[in-house]
N, C-alpha and C positions, 0 to 999 in steps of 0.2 A: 252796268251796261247790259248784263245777262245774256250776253254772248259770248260763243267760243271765240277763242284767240287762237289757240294753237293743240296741238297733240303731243303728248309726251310717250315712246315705244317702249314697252316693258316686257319679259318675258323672261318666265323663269324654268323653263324646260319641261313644266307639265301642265301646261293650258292653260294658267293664270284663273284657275280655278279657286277663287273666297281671296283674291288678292285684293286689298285696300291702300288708295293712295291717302294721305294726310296731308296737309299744307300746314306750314307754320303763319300764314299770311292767313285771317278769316276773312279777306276779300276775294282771295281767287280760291277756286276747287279743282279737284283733278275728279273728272266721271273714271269707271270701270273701264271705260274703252280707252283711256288715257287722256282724255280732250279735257285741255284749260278753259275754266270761263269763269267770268266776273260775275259776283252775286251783290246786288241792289249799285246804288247811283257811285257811289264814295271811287269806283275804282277809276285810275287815271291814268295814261302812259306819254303824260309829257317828260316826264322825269324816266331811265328805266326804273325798271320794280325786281328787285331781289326775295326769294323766300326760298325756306327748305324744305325738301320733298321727300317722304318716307313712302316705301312699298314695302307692303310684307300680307305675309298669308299663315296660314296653321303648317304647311310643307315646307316653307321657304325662310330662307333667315330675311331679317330688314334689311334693304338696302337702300341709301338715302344719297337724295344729290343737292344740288343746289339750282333754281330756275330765275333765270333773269330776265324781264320780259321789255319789250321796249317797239316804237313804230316800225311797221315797215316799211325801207327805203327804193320805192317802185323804179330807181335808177341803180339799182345796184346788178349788174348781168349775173345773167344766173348763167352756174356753174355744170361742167360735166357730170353726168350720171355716176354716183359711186365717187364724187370725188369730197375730198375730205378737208375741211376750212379749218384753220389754227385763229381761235379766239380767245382770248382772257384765261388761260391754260384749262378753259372746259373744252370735252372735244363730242361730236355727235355727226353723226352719219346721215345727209341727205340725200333724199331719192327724188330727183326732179322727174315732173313730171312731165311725160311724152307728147302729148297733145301741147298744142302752141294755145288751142283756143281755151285752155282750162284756165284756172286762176293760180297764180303763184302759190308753191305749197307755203305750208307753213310754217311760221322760225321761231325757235327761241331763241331769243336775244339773249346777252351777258351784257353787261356793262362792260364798257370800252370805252376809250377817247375818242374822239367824233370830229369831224370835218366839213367843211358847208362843199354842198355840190354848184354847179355851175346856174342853176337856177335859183342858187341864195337856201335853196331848201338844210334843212337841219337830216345830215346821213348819219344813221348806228353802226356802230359797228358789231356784227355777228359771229356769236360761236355755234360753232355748229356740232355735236354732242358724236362720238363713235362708240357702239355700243364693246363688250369687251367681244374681243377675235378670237373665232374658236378654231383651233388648229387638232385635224387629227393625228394621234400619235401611231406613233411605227407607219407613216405615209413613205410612199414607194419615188416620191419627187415627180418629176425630175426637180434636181437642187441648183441651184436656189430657186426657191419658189414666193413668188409675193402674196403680201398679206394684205397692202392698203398702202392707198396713195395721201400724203401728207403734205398741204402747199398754204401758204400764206396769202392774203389777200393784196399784201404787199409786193408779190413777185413782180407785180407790172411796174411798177416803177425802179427798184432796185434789186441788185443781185444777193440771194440766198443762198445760205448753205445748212441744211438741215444734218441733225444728228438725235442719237438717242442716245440713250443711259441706263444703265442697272444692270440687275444677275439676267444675264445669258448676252446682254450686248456687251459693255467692258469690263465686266464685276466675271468672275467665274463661276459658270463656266462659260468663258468669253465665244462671241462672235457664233452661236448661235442665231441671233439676228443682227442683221446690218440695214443700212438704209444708202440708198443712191442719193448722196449730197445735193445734188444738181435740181433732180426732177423728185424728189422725197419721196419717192417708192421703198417700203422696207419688205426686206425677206426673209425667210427661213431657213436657214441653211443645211440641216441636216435632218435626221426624225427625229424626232422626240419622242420621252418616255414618260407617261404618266406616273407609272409608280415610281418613277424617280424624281419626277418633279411635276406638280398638276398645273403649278399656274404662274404667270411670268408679270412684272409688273414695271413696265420700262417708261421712260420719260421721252419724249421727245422737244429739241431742239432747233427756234430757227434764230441764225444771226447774219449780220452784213457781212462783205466781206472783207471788216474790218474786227471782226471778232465781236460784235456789239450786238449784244440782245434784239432783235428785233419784235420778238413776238413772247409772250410770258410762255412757260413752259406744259407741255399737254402729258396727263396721262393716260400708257395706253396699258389697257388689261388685257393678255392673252390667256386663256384657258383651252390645255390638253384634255383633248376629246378622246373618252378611254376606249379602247378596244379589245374584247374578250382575248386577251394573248396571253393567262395566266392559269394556271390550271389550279384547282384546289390540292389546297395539298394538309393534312392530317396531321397533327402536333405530334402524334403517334402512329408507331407503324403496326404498335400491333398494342392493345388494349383488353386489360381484364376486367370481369366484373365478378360479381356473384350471385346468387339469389337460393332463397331458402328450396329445396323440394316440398311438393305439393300446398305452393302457393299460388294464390288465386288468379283468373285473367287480370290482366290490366297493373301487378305488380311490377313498379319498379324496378330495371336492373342495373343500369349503367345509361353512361354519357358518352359520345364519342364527338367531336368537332373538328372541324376542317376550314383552314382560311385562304381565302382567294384573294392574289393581288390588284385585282379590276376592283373598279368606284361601285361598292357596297349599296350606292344609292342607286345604281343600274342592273339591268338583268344580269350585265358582265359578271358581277360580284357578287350575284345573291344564289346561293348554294343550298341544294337540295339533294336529301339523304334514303338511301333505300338498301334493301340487305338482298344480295345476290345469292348468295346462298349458306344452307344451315349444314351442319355433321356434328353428330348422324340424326337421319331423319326419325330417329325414335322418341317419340310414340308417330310426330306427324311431322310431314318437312317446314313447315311454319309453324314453328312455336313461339318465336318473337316477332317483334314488329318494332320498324323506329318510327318515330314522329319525322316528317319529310324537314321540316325548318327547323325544329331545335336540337336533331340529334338522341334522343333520348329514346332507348332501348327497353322493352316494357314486353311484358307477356302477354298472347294472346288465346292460348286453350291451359286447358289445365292437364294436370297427368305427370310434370315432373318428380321421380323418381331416382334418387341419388343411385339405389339400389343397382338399379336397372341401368342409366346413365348417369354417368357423372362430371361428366365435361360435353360440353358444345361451342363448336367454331361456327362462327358469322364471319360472312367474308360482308363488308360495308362499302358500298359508292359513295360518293359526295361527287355533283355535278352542278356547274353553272347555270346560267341561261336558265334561272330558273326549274332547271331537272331536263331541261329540252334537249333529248337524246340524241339529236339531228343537227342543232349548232352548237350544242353547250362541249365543252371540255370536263371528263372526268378522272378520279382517282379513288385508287381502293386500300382500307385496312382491315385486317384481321380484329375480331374481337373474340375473345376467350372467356367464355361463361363456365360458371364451375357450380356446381348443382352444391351447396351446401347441405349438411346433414342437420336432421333433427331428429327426435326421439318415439320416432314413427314402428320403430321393432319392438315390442317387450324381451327381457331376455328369455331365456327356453332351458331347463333343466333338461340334459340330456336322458334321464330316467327319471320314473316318479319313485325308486328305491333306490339308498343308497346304504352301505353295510361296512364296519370298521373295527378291531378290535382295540383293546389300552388294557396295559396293565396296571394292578392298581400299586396306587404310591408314585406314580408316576406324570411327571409336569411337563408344558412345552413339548406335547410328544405329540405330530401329525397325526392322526387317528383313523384320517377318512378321507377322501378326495372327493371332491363334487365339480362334474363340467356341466358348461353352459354355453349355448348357442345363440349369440345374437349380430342381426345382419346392421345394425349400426358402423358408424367409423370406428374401425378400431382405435384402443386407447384415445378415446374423447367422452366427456362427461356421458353423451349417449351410448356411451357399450361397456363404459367402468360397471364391473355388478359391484351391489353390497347384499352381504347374508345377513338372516337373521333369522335366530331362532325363535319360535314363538311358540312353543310348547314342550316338552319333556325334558327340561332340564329346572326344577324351581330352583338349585340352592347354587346355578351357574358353574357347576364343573365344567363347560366347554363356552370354545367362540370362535367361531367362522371367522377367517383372515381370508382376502385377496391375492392372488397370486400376481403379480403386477403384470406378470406378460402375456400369460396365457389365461387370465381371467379366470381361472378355476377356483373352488371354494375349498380352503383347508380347514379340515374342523379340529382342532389343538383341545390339548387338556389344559386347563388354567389350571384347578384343583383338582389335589388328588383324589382319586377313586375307592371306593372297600371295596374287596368283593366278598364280604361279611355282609355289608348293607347293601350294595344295589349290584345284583352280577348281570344287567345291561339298560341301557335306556331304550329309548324310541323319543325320539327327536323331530320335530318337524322343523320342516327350515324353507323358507321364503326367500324368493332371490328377487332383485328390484334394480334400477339405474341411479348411480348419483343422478343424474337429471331426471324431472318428470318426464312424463310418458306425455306425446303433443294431444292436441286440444282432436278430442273423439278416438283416441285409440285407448281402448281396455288392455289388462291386464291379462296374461295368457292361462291356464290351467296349469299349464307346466311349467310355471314361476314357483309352484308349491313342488315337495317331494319330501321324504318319510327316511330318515337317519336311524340304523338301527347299531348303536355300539355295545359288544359283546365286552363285559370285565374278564380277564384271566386273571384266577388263583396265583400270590405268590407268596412262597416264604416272607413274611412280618417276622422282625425282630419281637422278643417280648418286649416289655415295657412295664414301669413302675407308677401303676396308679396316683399314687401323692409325690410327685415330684417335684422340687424336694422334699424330701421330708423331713421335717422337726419333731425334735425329744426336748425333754428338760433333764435335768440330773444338776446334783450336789457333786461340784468337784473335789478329787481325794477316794473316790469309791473304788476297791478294791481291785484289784485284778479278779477275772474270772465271773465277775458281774455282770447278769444277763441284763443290756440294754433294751432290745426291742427286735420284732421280727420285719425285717425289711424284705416284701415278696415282691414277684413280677407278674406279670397277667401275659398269657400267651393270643395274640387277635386270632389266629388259628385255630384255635379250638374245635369248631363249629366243623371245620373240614378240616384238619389236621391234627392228630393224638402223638404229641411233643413232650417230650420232659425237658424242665429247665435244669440247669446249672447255674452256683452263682459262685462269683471269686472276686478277688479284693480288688480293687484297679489303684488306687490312689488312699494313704494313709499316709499321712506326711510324720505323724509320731509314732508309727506302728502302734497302737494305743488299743486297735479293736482286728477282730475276727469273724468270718461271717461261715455258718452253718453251709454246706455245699449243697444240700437238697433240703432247705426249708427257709435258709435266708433269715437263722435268727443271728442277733450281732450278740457279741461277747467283747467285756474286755480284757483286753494283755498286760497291761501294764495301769499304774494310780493315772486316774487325768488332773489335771493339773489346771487349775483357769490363769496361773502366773505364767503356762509358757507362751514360747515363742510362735507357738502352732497355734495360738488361739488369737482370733481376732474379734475383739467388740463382744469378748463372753461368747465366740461359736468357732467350735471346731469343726469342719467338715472333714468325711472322708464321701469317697466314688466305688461305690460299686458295680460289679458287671452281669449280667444274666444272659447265660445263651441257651441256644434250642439243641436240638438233636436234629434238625431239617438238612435238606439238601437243598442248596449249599447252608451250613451254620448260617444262623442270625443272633444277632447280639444286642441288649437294649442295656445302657446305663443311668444309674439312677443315683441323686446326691444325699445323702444322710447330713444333716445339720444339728447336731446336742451345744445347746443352749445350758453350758456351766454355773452352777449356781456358786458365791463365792461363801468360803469359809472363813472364821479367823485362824490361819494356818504360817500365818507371816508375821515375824515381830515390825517393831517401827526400828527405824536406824533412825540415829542424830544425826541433824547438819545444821552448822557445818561440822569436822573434824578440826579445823585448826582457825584461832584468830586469834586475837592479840588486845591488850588490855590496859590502861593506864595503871604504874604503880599505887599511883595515890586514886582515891578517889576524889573525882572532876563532877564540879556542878551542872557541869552541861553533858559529860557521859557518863554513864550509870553502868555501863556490861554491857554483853555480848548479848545479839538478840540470837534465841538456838530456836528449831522448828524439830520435825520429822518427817521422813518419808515412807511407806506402809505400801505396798504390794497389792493389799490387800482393797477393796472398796466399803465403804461405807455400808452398814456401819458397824464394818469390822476397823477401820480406820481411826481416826480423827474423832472427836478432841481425844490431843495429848495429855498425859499428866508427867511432868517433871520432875523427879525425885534427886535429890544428893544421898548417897551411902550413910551408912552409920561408920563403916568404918575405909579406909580410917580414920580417926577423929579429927586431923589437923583439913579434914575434907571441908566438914560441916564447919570447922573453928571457924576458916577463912575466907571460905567463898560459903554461897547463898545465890538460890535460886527464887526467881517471880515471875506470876501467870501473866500473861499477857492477853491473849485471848485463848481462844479454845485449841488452837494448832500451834503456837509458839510461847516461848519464857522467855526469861532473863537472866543470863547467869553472870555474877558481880562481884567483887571483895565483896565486905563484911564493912561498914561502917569505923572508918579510925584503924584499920588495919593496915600494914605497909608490909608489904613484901621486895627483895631484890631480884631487881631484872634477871632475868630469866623466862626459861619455859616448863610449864607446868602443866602437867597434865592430869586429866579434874573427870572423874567418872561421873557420870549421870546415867539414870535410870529411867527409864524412857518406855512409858503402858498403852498401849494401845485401847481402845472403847468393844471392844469386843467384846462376847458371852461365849465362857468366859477372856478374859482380857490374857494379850501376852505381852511380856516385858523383854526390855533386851537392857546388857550395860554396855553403854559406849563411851568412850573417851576421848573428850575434844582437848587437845596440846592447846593453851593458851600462852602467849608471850606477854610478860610482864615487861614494862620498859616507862621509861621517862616522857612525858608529853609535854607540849609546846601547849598555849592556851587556847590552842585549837582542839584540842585532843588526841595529835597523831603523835605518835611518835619519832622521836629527833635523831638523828644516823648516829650517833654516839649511843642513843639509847639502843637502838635498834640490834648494833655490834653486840652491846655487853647483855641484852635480851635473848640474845643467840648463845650466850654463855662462854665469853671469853673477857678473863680480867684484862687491866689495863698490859701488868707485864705482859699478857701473850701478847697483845696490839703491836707494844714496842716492838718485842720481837719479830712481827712479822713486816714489819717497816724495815727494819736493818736489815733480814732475808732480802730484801726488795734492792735497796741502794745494792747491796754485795752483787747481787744479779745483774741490774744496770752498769756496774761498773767491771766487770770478768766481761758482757760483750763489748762494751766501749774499747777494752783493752785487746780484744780480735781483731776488733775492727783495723784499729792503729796496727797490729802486727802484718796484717794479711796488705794492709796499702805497703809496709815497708819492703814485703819483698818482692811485692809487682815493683818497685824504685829501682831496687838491687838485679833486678833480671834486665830491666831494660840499661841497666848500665855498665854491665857487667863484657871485660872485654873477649870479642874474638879470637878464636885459639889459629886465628892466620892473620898474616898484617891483612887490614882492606885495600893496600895495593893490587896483590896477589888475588883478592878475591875477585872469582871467574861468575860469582852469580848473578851477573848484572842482566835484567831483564834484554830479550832478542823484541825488538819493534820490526814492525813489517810493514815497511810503506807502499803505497800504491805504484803499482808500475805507471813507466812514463809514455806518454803517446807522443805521435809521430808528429815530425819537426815540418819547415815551410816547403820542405822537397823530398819530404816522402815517399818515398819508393818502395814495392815489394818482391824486398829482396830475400831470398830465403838463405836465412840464418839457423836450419835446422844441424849444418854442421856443424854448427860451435856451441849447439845446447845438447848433443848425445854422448848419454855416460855410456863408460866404456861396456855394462851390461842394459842391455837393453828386455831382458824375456818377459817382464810382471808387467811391458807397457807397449808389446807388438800387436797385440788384440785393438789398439785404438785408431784410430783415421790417422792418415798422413797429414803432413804439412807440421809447421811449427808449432810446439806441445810444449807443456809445461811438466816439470819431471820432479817436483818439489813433495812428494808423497813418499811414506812410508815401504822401505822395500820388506817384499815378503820374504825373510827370512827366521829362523827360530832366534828367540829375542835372546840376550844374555842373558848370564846368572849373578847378580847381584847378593853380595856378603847379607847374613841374616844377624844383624845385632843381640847378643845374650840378652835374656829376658831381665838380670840382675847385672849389666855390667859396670865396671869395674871404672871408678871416673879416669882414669891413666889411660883406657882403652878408647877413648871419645876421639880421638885426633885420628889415631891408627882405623877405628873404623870412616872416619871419613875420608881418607886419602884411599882405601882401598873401594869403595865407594865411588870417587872421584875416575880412580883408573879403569873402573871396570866402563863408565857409562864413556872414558872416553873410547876406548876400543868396542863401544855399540855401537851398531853404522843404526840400528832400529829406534834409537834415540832421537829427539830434535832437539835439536833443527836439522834435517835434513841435508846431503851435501848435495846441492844442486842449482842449477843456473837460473836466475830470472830472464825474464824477456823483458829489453830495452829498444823499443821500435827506431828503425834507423830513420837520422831527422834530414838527412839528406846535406849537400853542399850550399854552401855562398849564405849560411844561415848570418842575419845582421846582427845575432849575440857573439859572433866571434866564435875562438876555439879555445876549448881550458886547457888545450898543451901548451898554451903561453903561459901558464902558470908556473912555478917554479915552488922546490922545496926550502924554506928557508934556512937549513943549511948548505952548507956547501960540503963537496966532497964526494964521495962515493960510503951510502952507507951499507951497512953488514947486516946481512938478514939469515944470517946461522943460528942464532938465537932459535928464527922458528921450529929447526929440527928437536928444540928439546918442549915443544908445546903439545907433542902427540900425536896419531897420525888425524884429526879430525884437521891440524896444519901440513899436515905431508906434502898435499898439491903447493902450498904457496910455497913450500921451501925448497919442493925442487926447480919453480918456478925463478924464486927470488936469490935462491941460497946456493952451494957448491963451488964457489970459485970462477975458474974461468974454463970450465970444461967443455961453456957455449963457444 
């Protein structure tokens, strides 16, 4: 057809500038201006026509609808300005036009259900599109305020009732908007707040008044219109950074940002940043600069100076409205710049001479002090110094150490000094930073400076050139035998004229002597390379050499003689003692014998083994065989028998020495009987040891007599433990009074306990050893303080007749002890009160009858006195 149909209204808040409509239908197009039109013959609108519509631009996100196109019904009346038609649940805003003579604006259709008009004509039904309602936020009212009128095409024939839906109409936060039922005007009921909520998305509703759908459901889009009512506000109140001194313009320092709560896409929200002021203004009052959008803080002259400054405060705005100082809202933060250090000083020796004394011999000894001046951070790689020597020490007697606090240069003695060989140096010494020096700063003049250490003279001990020293000697050499001259060497010499002395320090065999003014040795006594004092062939002694100086020095030095051995030692045999079959055994032959020699090789070893000539019966019956060069074989004599016993068999025993020395030794050999083993069998063994059979006997029958004299203790010693324990009492055990006292617990109080005081009928007639304690009811059962009785002492040998007579007097003395126990005294029986359900035990009765007689107790002693005057006397109560 290639003509427009109709107009579609777009608008995206910034002039619909590069916005593109798309159609999914390639029959109809949307132009720039919004206007539909059919492109070649194909397009038709007897049927409606449905397609989807995309707008979008590089600013703007897509937003897409749906268009439905369809005839226009030239009997359909046209509606009030600004009024709003409910179709097919799309909804759209027409603006009729003023003029009567213009032509009907233009419509896009939806598909709808449709109804013939009175001329048979074919009517659409139309929706009519409302764009989304922009409502401002924090509006001043009056409330409620309307937004848009909502009405059906339907109203003329039947009655409506319009309603809405969603967050802010009955979802919460409710009633935000409401709509007038009747006439479908909806409103706004209070302000609104964009940053609490930017956009509303509510449904509207029309039905009969039967509850019944009328019209499919519309929606409607509100968007809060933001208003600068938020002020930027700084994530930080106060912000640090840092940046090097004397680095370049345009160097980076820091970032600061600030967020506003207005729509970011409007001037409301778009925040611009600027620095109000600088402290302190040294070198100049602008030495930074922010970038006005990003925030970011950057140098703009050069000249920083940790030295000079080393902190600087930025006071920072951030303002809306794009920086607009006249509508925008602003806020301000501190920023804190801190001039970091670099290694822009060299350090500075405070003099180019420096002077120290040391004496010699002497280590770890401070010697010299060196300060230094540098305007770096303290204690940071840019002001740590390091020394170093680099001239007048070649063999390194000294080294500069750091002082860690005060950065001073200590110059110490590592090695010690002569003042024989160097009595001073000259030193030069270089000072520098653990860090380099920064990029174009030289190194100072006065980094260098000139150590002059003076040696002081002191007393040196002498000393023994060959230390130790070593001799050789043949041990056994004489007493009075001049060893060797062991001297000392005085370091002094040169500048000091000293005599030495020299004296013995350490002789562990007192074996030698040393000349006092020439230090030759002597010996005292034979040396010996067999003692104890000698170790591995070397004897050592220590001697001492001192000066004549002030104060004395003393140097000591070790003499080591290296003993040469002699043959001075015979061999001993071993063993001394072993033992040997009577007979000879084809599997044992003898005793294997060795030597042992003092002495070393080859004054030692190989042995020669000799048997005597005499006595005869020596050689008759034993016999000796080489074995190797250190051991033999000593044995019977083939076919010989001897009786057990022990016998002892000399041997003659030479050492290889020049010439050779001999010893005679005697090894006791036990002759006995053997088993086919070759040992010897404990019968042989006995009569080997040299005891006939008779003595064997006898010492067996010694044995039983032994065993049977304590068997026969035993039995006496049980019979008269029998006889003690059965032996009678010299008093019947009626009469006997030593029957253990038990002491039972006192009794507590009864179901009607009362406190009653019963202190009168528990106090003895003396009271004085117990007035000192608290009142009330006591207990008096203690030992009274009096001198205790004298009890009879039994003769040391007495006399068995007198065994009875001392016990009765015994008896009578402890009964007239009042100091004895059991003490005579009351217990306490707590009173149990009346109407107790156990009854009374004065219902109890004695089972005799009568009146009995209690005068008896008068002859019990007076420990019964009280109960017999109580119980006894007649009728004198």
């Amino acid at each position: 057809m290639g003509c427009a149909n109709d107009e579609v209204k777009f608008d995206d808040c910034m002039g619909n500038e590069a916005v593109v409509f798309r159609s999914s239908d390639p029959i109809f197009s949307v132009r720039t201006d919004g206007s539909i039109y059919a492109q070649g013959e194909g397009a038709s609108l007897d049927e409606p026509v449905q397609f989807k519509l995309t707008a979008g631009g590089p600013t703007t996100r897509v937003w897409e609808t749906v268009i439905q196109l369809a005839l226009i019904d030239p009997l359909l009346p046209q509606q009030n300005e600004n009024e709003v038609i409910k179709k097919e649940g799309k909804v759209a805003e027409r603006k009729e036009r003023k003029e009567a003579s213009q032509a009907p604006p233009p419509v896009i259709m939806f598909s709808g259900s449709g109804r013939n008009s009175s001329k048979g004509l074919r009517r659409q039904k139309r929706d009519w599109v409302i764009p989304p309602i922009n409502v401002a936020e924090n509006s001043r009212g009056p409330f409620p305020q309307m937004l848009v009128s909502i009405r059906s095409d339907q109203d003329k024939d039947i009655s409506i009732r319009y309603s809405i839906t969603g967050v802010g109409a009955d979802q919460p936060p409710n009633e935000v908007f409401n709509i007038d039922p009747v006439v479908g005007k909806m409103f706004v009921t209070k302000p609104l707040d964009r940053e609490h909520r930017s956009s509303y998305h509510l449904r509207a509703h029309a039905v009969d008044m039967n509850g019944n759908q009328v019209e499919n459901p519309i929606d409607l889009y509100i968007f809060v219109i933001d208003m600068n009512d938020n002020r930027p506000q700084f994530k930080n109140q106060v912000y640090n950074g840092s940046v090097d001194e004397g680095s370049k313009p345009g160097t980076y320092v820091m970032h600061v940002s600030a967020f506003d709560g207005d729509d970011n896409t409007t001037a409301n929200g778009m925040v611009r940043y600027r620095i109000l002021s600088q402290t302190p203004h040294s070198p100049i009052p602008n030495m930074f600069t922010i970038n006005s959008e990003t925030g970011d803080i950057v140098t703009v002259a050069a000249g920083l100076d940790r030295e000079k400054v080393s902190q600087y405060t930025i006071i920072v705005q951030a303002t809306d409205m794009e920086g607009n100082l006249n509508f925008g809202l602003s806020n301000t933060a501190t920023a804190i710049i801190t001039v970091t250090d670099i290694n822009d000083n060299p350090p500075m020796l405070t003099s180019r001479t420096f002077s120290g004394e040391v004496p010699e011999n002497r280590v770890d000894l401070v010697v010299a002090n060196l300060t230094v001046i540098d305007a770096d951070q303290p204690h940071s790689p840019n002001w740590n110094a390091i020394y170093r020597i680099i001239s007048g020490d070649p063999n390194g007697h000294f080294t500069i150490r750091t002082d860690p606090v005060s950065n001073d240069g200590m110059v110490t003695v590592v090695k010690p000094v002569d003042y024989e060989m160097n009595r001073a140096f000259m030193l030069t010494v270089v000072v520098s930073n653990q860090a380099h020096l920064a990029s174009g700063i030289q190194s100072s003049l006065q980094s260098t400076a000139g150590v002059t250490i003076s040696v002081q003279d002191v007393n040196e001990p002498p000393y023994f050139p060959n230390n130790p020293k070593h001799i050789r000697f043949e041990e056994g050499v004489p007493a009075g035998t001049s060893l060797t001259t062991f001297s000392a060497s005085d370091p002094d010499r040169l500048s000091m004229l000293q005599t030495i002395r020299y004296s013995k320090l350490n002789d562990p065999a007192d074996w030698l002597s040393i000349n006092r003014t020439n230090g030759q040795i002597l010996t005292t006594a034979m040396l010996d390379r067999e003692s104890n004092y000698v170790k591995n062939n070397l004897y050592e002694a220590t001697f001492l050499a001192t000066d004549n100086g002030s104060p004395a020095a003393s140097g000591t030095g070790t003499l080591q003689i290296y003993l040469i051995d002699i043959n001075d030692n015979p061999p001993a045999l071993i063993p001394r003692e072993s033992q040997i079959c009577e007979r000879v055994n084809k599997n044992v032959h003898g005793v294997n014998i060795t030597a042992a020699d003092a002495d070393t090789e080859p004054n030692a070893g190989p042995f020669v083994f000799e048997l005597p000539n005499f006595p005869a019966s020596i050689r008759r019956n034993w016999t000796i065989s080489r074995i190797s060069g250190d051991y033999g074989r000593l044995g019977l004599r083939y076919q010989i028998y001897l009786e057990p016993g022990v016998y002892e068999v000399p041997v003659i025993v030479s050492d290889s020495g020049n010439p050779p020395m001999s010893n005679r030794s005697v090894i006791k050999v036990k002759v006995c009987p053997c088993d086919e083993h070759g040992d010897c069998t404990t019968l042989g063994a006995v009569a080997a040891a040299g005891l006939g059979t008779g003595a064997i006997i006898s010492i067996l029958i010694c044995i039983i007599i032994l065993l049977s004299m304590v068997l026969l203790f035993v039995l006496w010693i049980k019979r008269r433990e029998k006889e003690r324990h059965t032996k009678q009492l010299l008093i019947d055990p009626e009469d006997d009074v030593r029957d253990n006292i038990l002491k039972y617990d006192e009794e507590g109080g009864g179901e009607e306990d009362q406190d009653y005081d019963l202190s009168q009928l528990q106090q003895p007639d003396s009271l004085e050893h117990i007035i000192s304690k608290p009142p009330g009811v006591r207990r008096v059962d203690e030992r009274p303080i009096i001198p205790e009785s004298q009890y009879p002492i039994r003769p040391v040998v007495p006399h068995p007749g007198d065994i009875g007579d001392f016990i009765h007097e015994g008896l009578r003395a402890a009964d007239n002890d009042p100091t004895a126990p059991p003490y005579d005294s009351l217990l306490v029986f707590d009173y149990e009160g009346s109407g107790s359900t156990a009854g009374s035990v004065s219902t109890l009765n004695s089972s005799s009858t009568g009146d009995q007689d209690y005068d008896y107790l008068n002859d019990w002693g007076p420990r019964f006195k009280k109960l017999a005057d109580m119980y006894g006397g007649g009728d004198d109560d």
